[in-house]
N, C-alpha and C positions, 0 to 999 in steps of 0.2 A: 348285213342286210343292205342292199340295195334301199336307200331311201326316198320314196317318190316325191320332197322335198329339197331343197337346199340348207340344212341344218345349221349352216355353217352364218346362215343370215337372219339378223332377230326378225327384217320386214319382211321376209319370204312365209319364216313358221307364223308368223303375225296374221300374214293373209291366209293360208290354211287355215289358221284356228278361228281367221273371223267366217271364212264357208263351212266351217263345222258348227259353229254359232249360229248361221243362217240356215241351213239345210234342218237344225233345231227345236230353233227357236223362228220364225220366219215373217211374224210379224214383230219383233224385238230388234230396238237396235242395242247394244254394245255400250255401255255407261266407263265401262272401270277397266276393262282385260289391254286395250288397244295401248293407254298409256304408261301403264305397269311395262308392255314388252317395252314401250320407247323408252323409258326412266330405266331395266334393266341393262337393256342394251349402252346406255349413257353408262351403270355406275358398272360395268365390266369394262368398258373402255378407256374409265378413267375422267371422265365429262359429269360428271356427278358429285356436287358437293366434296369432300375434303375427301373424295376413294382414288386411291392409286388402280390404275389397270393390273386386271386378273392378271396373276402370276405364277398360278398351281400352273402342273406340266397336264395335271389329268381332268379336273374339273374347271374345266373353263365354260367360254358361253354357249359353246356347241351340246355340251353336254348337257345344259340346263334346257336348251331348244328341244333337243330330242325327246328328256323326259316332260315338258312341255306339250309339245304335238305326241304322245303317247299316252299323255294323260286324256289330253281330246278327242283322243279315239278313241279308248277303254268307256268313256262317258257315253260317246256317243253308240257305240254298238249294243250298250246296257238300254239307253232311251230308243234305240229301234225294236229291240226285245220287248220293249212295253213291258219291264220288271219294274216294279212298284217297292217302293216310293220315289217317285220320278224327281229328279235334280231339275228346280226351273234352272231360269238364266241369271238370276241375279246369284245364286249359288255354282254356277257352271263357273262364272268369270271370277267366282272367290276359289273357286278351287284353280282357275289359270294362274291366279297372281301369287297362289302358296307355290305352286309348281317353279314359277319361275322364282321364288325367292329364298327357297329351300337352301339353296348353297351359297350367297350372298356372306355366310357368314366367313367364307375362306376372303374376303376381299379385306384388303387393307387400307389402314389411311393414311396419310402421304408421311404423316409424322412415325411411321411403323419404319424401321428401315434393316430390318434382322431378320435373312432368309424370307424365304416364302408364303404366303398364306398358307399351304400346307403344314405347316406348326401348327395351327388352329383344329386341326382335322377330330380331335378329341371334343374339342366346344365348338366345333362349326353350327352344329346344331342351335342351341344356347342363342350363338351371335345370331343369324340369321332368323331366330324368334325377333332377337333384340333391331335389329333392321327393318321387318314388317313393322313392331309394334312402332317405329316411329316415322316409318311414311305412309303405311297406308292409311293411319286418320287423315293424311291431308288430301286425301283424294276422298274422303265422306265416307270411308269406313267406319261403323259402327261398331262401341265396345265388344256388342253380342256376336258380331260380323268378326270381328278382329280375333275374338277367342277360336274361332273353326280355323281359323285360317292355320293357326300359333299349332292347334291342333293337329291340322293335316303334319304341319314343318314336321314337327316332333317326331309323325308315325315314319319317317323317312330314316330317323337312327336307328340303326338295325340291334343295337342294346335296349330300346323301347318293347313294354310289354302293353301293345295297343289295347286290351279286354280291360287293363288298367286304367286309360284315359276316361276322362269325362267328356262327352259330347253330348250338346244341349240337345240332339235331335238326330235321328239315323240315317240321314243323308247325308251329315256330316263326319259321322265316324265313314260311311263310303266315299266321300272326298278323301280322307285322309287315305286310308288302304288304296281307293287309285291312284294318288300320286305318290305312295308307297310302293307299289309294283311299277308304275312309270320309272322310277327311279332305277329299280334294280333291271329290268329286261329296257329303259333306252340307252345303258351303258352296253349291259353282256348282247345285244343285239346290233352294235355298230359295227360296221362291216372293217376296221379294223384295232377288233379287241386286240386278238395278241398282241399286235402292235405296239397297243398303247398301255401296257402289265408294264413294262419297265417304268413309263411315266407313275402310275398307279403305286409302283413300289418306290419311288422315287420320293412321292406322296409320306406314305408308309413311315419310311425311313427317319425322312426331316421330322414326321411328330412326334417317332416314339422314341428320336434325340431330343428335340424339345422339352418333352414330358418327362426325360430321366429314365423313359422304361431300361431297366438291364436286357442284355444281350440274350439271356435267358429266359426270358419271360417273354417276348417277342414271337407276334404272329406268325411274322411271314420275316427272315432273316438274309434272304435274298432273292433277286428275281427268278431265278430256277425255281426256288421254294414257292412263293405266289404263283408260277404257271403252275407247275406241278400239281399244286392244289385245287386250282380253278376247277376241273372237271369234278371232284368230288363237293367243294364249297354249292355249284349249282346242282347236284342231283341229291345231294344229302340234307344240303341247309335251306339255299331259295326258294328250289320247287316245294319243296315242306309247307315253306311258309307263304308260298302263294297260293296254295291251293288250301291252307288253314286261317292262319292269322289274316292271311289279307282276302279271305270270304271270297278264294277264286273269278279275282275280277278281270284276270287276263284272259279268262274264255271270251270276255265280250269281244276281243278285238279279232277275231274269228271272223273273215266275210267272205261270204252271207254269216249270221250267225245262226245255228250253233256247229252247223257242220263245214262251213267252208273254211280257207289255209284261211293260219293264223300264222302272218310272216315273221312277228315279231318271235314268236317260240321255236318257228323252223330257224330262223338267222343264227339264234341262241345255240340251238343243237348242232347248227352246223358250224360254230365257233367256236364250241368242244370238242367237236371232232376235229378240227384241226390244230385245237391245242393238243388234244392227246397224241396226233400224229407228231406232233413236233418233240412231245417229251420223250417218245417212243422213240426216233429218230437222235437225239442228244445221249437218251441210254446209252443205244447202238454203240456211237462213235467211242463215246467212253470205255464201253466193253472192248472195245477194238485196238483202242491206244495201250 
């Protein structure tokens, strides 16, 4: 996908997400989301208390941007639907700051000095609960605030059984499932997935060394193996579960909604079809040699 964005810069998706905030919310200014992106952008760069700069090859800060600006549109095409119970803005910018803090747990601190943040990949989750819960009190987040937010992180591990969470209230179990599907379609929707499957396995590898997992017991045991599987992981597993567990919140990003292109699903499909053509194509040669 073609991103009408510069992904790759936290004050570009910053100003998007404050005109998706405006266009919203319209007499509301912006209290909490504006300095979450600036303090995220600091602790990926390495400018933030004792965190070394991101070092995974596949979750870095691009990645959080995207599913960031894909959370704010998911939100925002639900609140043009006029679907009820409507997300105010004090809720809109707790669901920004869970978005972008979601993978924080791959960052390291200076004193870490063994491989990658990618060893973390099994607790990323976990850490990055642990990361919110002790910055954003000091931006005036509240205990009850703080609990949605921890909530949303959590729906982001795809071993999470969300019907299981507790949410104080049902705008918050929908914060969570939207930055839940942000997650999964702002990665498989970047216009160079394939690409980025060896980073992704690269990922992979160093955790399930980390962890001790045996050779055997192992997801994905090379990057052939992760392409290979990509087309069935998304028609078998995601779509499943975006259109169940996560209370199909990817129709809102549909515009017009509900029948105009929804580029984030077409970018998807069409990044299956070129990984299948590529598996297709690797066959070949091997039948040939």
């Amino acid at each position: 996908m073609s991103h009408p964005i510069d992904t790759k810069r936290a004050f570009t998706v910053a100003e998007a997400t404050l005109a998706v905030f405006r266009r919203m919310f319209p007499r509301m200014e912006p209290g909490l989301f504006v300095r979450v992106f600036a303090d995220v952008d600091a602790m990926f760069a390495g400018r933030y208390l004792d965190y070394q700069p991101i070092d995974t090859p596949y979750h870095d800060l691009e990645h959080t941007l995207q599913v960031t600006f894909c959370f704010a549109e998911i939100i925002e095409g639900r609140h043009l639907a006029g679907i009820e119970p409507r997300m105010d803005a004090r809720q809109f910018e707790l669901g920004i700051a869970a978005a972008l803090l979601h993978d924080t747990g791959y960052l390291k601190l200076r004193s870490d000095q063994t491989g990658t943040g990618a060893k973390y990949t099994f607790t990323h989750v976990l850490r990055s609960c642990a990361v919110a819960s002790s910055y954003l009190p000091t931006l005036g987040v509240s205990l009850d605030e703080l609990d949605g937010v921890l909530g949303a992180i959590r729906c982001t591990n795809p071993t999470t059984a969300i019907r299981r969470l507790h949410f104080q209230n049902p705008v918050e179990g929908i914060m969570g499932c939207a930055v839940a599907t942000a997650d999964y379609l702002g990665q498989m929707a970047a216009p160079n997935y394939l690409g980025d499957l060896p980073n992704l396995f690269a990922e992979f590898e160093e955790s399930d060394n980390f962890a001790g997992v045996p050779m055997d017991q192992r997801v994905y045991r090379s990057v052939e193996e992760l392409t290979a599987k990509t087309p069935s992981f998304w028609k078998s597993a995601v779509l499943p579960k975006l259109d169940n567990e996560l209370i199909g919140l990817y129709r809102f990003l549909a515009r017009p909604y509900p029948s105009g292109r929804n580029r984030y699903i077409d970018s998807v499909n069409q990044n299956i079809t070129i990984i299948e053509a590529a598996v297709a194509a690797n066959a070949a040669r091997r039948s040939a040699s």
